[in-house]
N, C-alpha and C positions, 0 to 999 in steps of 0.2 A: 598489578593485574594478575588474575590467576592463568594456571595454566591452560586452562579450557576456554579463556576468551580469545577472544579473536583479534589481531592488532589492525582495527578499522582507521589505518593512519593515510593520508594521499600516496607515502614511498613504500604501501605496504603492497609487495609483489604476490596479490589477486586475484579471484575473481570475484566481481561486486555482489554485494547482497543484496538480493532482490526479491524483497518484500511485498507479498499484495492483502492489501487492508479492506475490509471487506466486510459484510454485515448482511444478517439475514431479511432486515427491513430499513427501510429511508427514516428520516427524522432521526438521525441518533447520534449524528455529528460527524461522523467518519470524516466525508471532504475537508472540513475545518480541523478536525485532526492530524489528517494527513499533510495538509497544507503546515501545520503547524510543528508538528513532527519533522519535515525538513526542514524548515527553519531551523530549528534546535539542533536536527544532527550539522548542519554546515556548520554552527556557530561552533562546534567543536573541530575544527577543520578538515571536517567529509565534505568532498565533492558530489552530491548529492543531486539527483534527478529524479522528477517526478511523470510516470505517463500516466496522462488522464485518460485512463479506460472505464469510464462511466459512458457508455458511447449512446446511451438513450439522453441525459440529461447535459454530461459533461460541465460541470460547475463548478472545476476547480479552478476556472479562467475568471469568474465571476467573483469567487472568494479571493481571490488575489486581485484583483484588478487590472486583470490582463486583458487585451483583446488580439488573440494569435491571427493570423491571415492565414496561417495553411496548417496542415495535420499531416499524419501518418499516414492516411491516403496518397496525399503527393507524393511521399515516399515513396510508396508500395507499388503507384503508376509510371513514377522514372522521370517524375516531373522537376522533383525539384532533389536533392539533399538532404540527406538528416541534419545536419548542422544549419541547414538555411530555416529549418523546420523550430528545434530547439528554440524556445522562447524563453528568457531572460526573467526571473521571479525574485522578489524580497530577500534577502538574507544571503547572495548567493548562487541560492537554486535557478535550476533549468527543467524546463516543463515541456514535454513533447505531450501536443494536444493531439488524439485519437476519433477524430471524428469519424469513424465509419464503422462497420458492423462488422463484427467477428467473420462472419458469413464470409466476408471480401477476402480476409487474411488465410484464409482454408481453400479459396481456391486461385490461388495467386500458383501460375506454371513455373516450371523449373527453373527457368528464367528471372524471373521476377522474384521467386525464393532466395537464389542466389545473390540477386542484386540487393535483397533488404537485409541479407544475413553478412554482407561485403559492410552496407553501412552500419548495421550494428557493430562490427569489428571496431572502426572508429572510437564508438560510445564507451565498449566493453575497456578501452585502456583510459578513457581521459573521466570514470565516475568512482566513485567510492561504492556507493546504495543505490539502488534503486528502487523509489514505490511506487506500487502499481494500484491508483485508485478506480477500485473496478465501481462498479451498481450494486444499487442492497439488492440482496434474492436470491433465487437461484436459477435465473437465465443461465442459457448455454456460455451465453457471452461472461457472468461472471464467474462461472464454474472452469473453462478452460484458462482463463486468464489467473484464478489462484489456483488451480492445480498444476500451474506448470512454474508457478513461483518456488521460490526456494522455502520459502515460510508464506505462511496466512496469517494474517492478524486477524480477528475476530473481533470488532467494536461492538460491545451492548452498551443497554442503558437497565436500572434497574426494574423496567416495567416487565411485568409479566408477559407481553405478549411479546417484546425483545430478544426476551430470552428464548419464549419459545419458536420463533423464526430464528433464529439463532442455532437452537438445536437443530432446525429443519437441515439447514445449511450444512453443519456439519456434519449428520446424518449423509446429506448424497455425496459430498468431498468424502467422506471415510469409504462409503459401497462402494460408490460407483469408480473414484482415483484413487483408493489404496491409501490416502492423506488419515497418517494414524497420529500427526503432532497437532496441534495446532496455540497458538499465541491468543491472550484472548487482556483487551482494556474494557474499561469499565468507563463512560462518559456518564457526564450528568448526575452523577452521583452526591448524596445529599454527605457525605463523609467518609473514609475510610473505612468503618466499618459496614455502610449498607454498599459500599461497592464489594467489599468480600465477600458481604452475605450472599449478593446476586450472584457473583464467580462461584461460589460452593453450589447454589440451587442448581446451576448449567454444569457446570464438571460433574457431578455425583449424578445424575440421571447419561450424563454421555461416558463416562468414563465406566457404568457400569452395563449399559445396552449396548454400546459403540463399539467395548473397547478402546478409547481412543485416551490422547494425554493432552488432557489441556494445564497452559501453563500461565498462570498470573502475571501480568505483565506490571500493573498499577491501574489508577482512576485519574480523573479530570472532574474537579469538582463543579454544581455552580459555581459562577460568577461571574457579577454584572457588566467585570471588563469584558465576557465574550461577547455578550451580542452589540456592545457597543463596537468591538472591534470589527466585527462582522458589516455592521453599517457602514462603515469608513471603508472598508476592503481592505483590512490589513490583518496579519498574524497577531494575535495576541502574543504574540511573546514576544513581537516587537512592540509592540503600541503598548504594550504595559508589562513587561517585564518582570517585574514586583508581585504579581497578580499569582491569587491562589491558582489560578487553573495553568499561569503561564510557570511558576514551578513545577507543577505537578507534571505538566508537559515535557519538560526538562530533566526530572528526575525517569522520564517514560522513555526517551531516548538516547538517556545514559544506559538503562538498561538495555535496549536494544542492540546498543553499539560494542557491547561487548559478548553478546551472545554469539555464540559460532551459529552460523548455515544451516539450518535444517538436510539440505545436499550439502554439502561441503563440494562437490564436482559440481554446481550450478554454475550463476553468473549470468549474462546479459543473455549472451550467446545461445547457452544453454536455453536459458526461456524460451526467446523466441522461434525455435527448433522444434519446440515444446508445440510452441502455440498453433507453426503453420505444416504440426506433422500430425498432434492426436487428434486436427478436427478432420482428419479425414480417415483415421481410425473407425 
């Protein structure tokens, strides 16, 4: 391991990295990545969490074949526990489901800050990662949610209009949050070389208007084990392991897993400070 990676190991003394995965339009696979993305990091033994902050569609319960009974609203009301909340996923993973709107989390009193940043404490010692699977676009909702992550991943596809919502995206993260890194996959990609080709057309128009550094993460290619696994409700890199995209997957969270923080002073904690302090910025 170099000296600039990070030792993403369970006894490694912490703060989690916390991730939010993120795309400037719908259809481009994100949630099924992200889904799939934690599978692969636990399999390397990261204690791994997922919040579904897609809080208009929320469909990472649906990709997985989950059906949670309560969200981060209960939380945030005093109804129930984060841990009662935490729903149990494939490979490992733990999924806290976000069903309610940003809006709520921004105006939750002193009181009630205190009590969801008491339960985050919890979280913050018993996870390795955390991703944060926001909404493609650039709602308020997923613009606080990856600016207050430690890193943004950035999913395209190589269609031209991907890309260019895509830049959109990173365009208001860089003005408007100061967000000058960001992580960027390549899904749906017909091979290695047209997922490079698309990562060069988006870096070299942002890297030079933006200022901003985007950084190659890897691709997911077709393949026909995905949408079959998608019918079934399971991770491709469980249901077919073997599979070009469930490699590819794996090679995309090895890298990740070794990347240092974008904050290096983030963490769970942090985030969520992040989340119910700039929306009233």
């Amino acid at each position: 391991m170099s000296q600039t990676a990070i030792d993403l190991t369970p006894s490694a003394a912490r703060a989690p990295h916390v991730i939010a995965i993120t795309s400037g339009k719908g259809g481009v696979g994100k949630t099924n990545l992200t889904a799939n993305l934690a599978v692969s990091l636990a399999s390397r033994g990261l204690r791994v969490c997922v919040l579904d902050a897609d809080l208009g569609l929320a469909n990472l319960d649906v990709v997985l074949g989950l059906s949670p009974a309560r969200s981060l609203r209960d939380v945030m009301r005093g109804e129930h526990r984060l841990e009662d909340v935490l729903v149990d996923g494939p490979g490992g993973i733990r999924i806290i489901p976000a069903a309610s709107g940003f809006e709520e989390l921004t105006r939750l009193g002193p009181e009630d800050q205190l009590r969801l940043l008491a339960e985050v404490d919890g979280l913050e010692e018993s996870i390795d990662v955390l991703l944060v699977d926001t909404a493609a676009g650039i709602s308020a909702n997923v613009l606080y949610f990856t600016a207050a992550a430690a890193d943004a991943l950035v999913v395209i596809t190589p269609e031209p209009t991907a890309l260019t919502d895509a830049y959109a995206l990173v365009k208001v993260l860089a003005t408007r949050y100061g967000r000058r890194e960001f992580l960027v996959a390549v899904n749906m990609a017909a091979g290695q070389a047209d997922a490079e080709a698309a990562f060069r057309r988006l870096a070299r128009v942002a890297e030079r208007f933006l200022r901003v550094r985007l950084e190659y993460q890897g691709y997911v290619p077709y393949d026909d084990a995905l949408p079959r696994a998608v019918r079934a409700q399971h991770p491709v890199v469980l249901a077919a392991p073997g599979s070009p995209a469930s490699q590819s997957l794996a090679a995309l969270a090895g890298r990740l897993a070794i990347r240092p923080p974008g904050r290096p002073t983030g963490g769970v904690q942090f985030f969520f400070r992040r989340l119910v302090g700039e929306g009233r910025a």
